[in-house]
C-alpha positions as CSV (number, residue, x, y, z in Angstrom):
1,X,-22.5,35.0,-53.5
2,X,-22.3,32.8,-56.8
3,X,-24.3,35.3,-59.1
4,X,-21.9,38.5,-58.7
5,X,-18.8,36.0,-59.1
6,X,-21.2,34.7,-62.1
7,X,-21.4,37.7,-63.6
8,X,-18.0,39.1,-63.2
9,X,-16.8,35.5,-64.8
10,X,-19.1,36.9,-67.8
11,X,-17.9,40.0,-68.1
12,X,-14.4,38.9,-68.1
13,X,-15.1,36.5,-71.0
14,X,-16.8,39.0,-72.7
15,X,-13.7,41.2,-73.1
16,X,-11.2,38.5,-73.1
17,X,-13.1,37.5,-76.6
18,X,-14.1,40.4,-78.1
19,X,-12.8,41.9,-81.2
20,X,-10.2,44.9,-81.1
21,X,-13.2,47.0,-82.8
22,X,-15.3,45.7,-79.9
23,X,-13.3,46.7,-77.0
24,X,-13.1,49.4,-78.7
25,X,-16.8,50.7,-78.6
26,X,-17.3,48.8,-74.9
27,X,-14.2,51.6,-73.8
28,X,-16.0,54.4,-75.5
29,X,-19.7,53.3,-74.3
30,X,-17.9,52.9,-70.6
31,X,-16.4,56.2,-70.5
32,X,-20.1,58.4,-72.0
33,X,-21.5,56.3,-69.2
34,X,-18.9,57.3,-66.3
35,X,-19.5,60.9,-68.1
36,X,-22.9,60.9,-67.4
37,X,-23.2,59.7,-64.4
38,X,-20.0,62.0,-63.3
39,X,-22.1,64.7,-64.4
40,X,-25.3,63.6,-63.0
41,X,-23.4,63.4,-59.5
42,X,-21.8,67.0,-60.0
43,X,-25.3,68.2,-60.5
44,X,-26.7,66.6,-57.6
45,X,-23.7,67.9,-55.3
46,X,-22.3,63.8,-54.9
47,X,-18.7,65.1,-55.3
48,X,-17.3,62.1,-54.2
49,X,-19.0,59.9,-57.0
50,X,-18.5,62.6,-59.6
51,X,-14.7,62.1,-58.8
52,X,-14.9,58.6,-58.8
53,X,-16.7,58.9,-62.1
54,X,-14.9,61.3,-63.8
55,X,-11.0,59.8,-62.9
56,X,-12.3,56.7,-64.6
57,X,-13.2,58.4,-67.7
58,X,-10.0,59.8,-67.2
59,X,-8.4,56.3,-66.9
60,X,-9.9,55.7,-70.1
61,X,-9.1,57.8,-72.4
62,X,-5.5,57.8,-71.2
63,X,-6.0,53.9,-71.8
64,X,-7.2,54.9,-75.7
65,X,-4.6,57.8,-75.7
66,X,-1.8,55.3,-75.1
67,X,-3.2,52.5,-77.8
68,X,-3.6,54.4,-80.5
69,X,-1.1,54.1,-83.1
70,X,-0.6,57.2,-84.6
71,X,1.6,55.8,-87.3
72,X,-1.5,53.9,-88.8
73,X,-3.6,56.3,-90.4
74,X,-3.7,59.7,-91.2
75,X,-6.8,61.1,-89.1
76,X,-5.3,59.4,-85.7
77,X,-2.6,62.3,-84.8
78,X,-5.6,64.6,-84.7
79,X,-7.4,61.9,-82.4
80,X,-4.3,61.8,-80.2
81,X,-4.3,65.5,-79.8
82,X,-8.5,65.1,-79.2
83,X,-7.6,62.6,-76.2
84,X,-5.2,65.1,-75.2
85,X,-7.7,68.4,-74.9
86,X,-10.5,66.2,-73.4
87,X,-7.9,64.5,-70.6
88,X,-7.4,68.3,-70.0
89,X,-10.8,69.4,-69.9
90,X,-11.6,66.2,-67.4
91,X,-8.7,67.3,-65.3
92,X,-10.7,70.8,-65.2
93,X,-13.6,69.9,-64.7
94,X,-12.8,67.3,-61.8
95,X,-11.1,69.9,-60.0
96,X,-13.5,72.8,-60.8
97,X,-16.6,70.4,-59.9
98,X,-17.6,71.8,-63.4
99,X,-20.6,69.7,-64.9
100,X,-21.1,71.6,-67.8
101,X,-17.4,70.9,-68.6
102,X,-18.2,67.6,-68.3
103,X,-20.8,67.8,-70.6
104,X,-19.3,69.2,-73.3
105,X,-16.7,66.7,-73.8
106,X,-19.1,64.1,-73.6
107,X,-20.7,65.9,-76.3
108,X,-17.2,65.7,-78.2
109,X,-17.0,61.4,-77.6
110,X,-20.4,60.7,-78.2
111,X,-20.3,61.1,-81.8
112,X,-16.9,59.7,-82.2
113,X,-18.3,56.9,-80.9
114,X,-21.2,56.4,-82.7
115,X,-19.0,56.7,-85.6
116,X,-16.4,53.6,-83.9
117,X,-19.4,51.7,-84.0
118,X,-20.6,52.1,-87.6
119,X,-17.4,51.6,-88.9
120,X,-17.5,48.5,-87.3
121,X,-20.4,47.5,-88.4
122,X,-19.4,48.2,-91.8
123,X,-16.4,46.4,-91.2
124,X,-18.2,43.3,-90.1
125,X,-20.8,43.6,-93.1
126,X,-18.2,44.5,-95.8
């Protein structure tokens, strides 16, 4: 019983002392993961844990949606309005058990957030 309390402990440190641009990426790298694994399930007819899946990709981007201060830089009312069409497309695809749905706004995410992360890193190093 110690180790899961263990780890939970752990990860609970881990995002009470990471950096804004950290929790940033660990957000993004959560919610390609639920997408993958939401469209995995689809595939594999596990609607149950696609939903599960895809609502908390869902939960996240409404979380990065409703953080992002659109007032601080030019390019982040177009990111507001990205969050917005992929919520939609989620919302779609959740009800229309649609995996390639799913799949295409992962495929819209993933490079945003390989780009998160290198300006992170350049953040860090600069």
């Amino acid at each position: 019983m110690a180790a899961p309390n263990m780890r939970d402990r752990y990860l609970q440190d881990s995002i009470n002392t990471a950096s804004p641009a950290k929790l940033l990426i660990m957000l993004y790298d959560r919610l390609i993961l639920d997408l993958m694994q939401g469209e995995e399930a689809l595939r594999a007819g596990e609607l149950e844990v696609a939903h599960e899946k895809i609502t908390h990709a869902q939960e996240i981007v409404i979380e990065l949606q409703v953080s992002l201060d659109v007032e601080a830089w030019s390019g982040a009312p177009g990111l507001a309005n990205l969050y917005g069409y992929v919520l939609t497309e989620l919302i779609g695809a959740n009800i229309a058990k649609d995996a390639d749905r799913v799949a295409a706004v992962r495929g819209f995410l993933e490079p945003l957030r390989d780009a998160w992360r290198e300006a992170a890193a350049s953040a860090v190093a600069g």
